[in-house]
C-alpha positions in Angstrom: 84.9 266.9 110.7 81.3 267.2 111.4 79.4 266.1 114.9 78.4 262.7 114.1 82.1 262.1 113.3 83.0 263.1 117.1 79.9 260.7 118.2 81.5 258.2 116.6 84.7 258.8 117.4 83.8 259.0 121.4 81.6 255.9 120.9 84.7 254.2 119.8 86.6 256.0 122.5 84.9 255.0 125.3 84.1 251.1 124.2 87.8 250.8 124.1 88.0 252.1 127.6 85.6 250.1 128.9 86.8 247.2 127.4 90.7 247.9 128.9 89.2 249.2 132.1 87.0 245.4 132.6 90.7 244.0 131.2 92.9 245.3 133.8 90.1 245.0 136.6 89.8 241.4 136.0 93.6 241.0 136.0 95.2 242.7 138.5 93.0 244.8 140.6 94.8 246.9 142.7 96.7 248.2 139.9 94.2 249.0 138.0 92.4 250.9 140.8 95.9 252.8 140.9 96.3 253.4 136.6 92.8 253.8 135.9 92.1 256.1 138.9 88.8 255.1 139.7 87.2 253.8 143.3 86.5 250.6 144.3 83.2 251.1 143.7 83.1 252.6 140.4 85.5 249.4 139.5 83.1 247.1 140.9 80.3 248.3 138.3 82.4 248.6 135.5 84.0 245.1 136.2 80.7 243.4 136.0 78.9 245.3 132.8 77.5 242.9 130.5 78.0 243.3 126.8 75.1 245.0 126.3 75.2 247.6 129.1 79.1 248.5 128.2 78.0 249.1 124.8 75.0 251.5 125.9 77.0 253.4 128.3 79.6 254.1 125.1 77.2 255.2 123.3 76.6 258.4 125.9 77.9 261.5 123.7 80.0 262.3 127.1 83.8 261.3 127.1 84.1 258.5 129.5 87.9 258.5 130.2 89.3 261.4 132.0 92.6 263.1 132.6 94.1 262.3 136.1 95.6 265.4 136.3 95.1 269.4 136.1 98.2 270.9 136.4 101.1 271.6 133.4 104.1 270.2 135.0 102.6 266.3 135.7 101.2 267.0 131.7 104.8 267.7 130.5 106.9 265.3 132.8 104.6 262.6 131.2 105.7 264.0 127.6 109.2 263.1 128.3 110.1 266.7 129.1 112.9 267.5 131.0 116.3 266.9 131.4 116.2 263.7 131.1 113.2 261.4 129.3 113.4 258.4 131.9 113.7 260.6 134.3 110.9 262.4 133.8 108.6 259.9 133.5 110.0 258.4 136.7 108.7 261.6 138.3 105.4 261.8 137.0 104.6 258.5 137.7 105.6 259.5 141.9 103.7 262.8 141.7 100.5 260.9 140.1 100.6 258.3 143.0 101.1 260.3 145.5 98.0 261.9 144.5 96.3 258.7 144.0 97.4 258.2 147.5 96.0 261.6 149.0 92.7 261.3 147.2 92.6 257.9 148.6 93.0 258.6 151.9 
């Protein structure tokens, strides 16, 4: 795969982000602010890109979406590793909002 395949690729990436991220936003707020682990004011300007800006800001060659998370044991707990898979993801889903809720506060 060559470079311009990767541009493309991330372009494609991060319309689809922006497009869920608007999506969610304009849905249910609060949760969104919670899954997509952004601030209020980073929601407020993606919620209210028009077309044409979204579509320029995908086109940046830098990933737009991020992983939440640094550490090896929230990676594999949202796998489904573990003792048990429910479990698991049960657990990852407490130890990511209780991050959300320290960086929050």
């Amino acid at each position: 795969m060559n470079h311009q395949n990767f541009q493309n690729e991330i372009r494609e990436l991060n319309i689809a982000y922006l497009m869920l991220a608007q999506k969610i936003l304009r849905s249910d707020r609060e949760t969104a602010l919670f899954r997509l682990g952004i601030s209020k004011e980073l929601a407020d300007f993606i919620e209210n890109l028009s077309a044409a800006r979204l579509v320029r800001m995908a086109d940046n060659p830098m990933l737009i979406p991020r992983f939440r998370f640094d550490d090896e044991q929230l990676a594999r707990l949202m796998a489904g590793e573990g003792r048990d898979e429910t479990a698991s993801t049960l657990h990852a889903a407490i130890i990511a909002a209780s991050r959300f809720l320290e960086e929050a506060a």
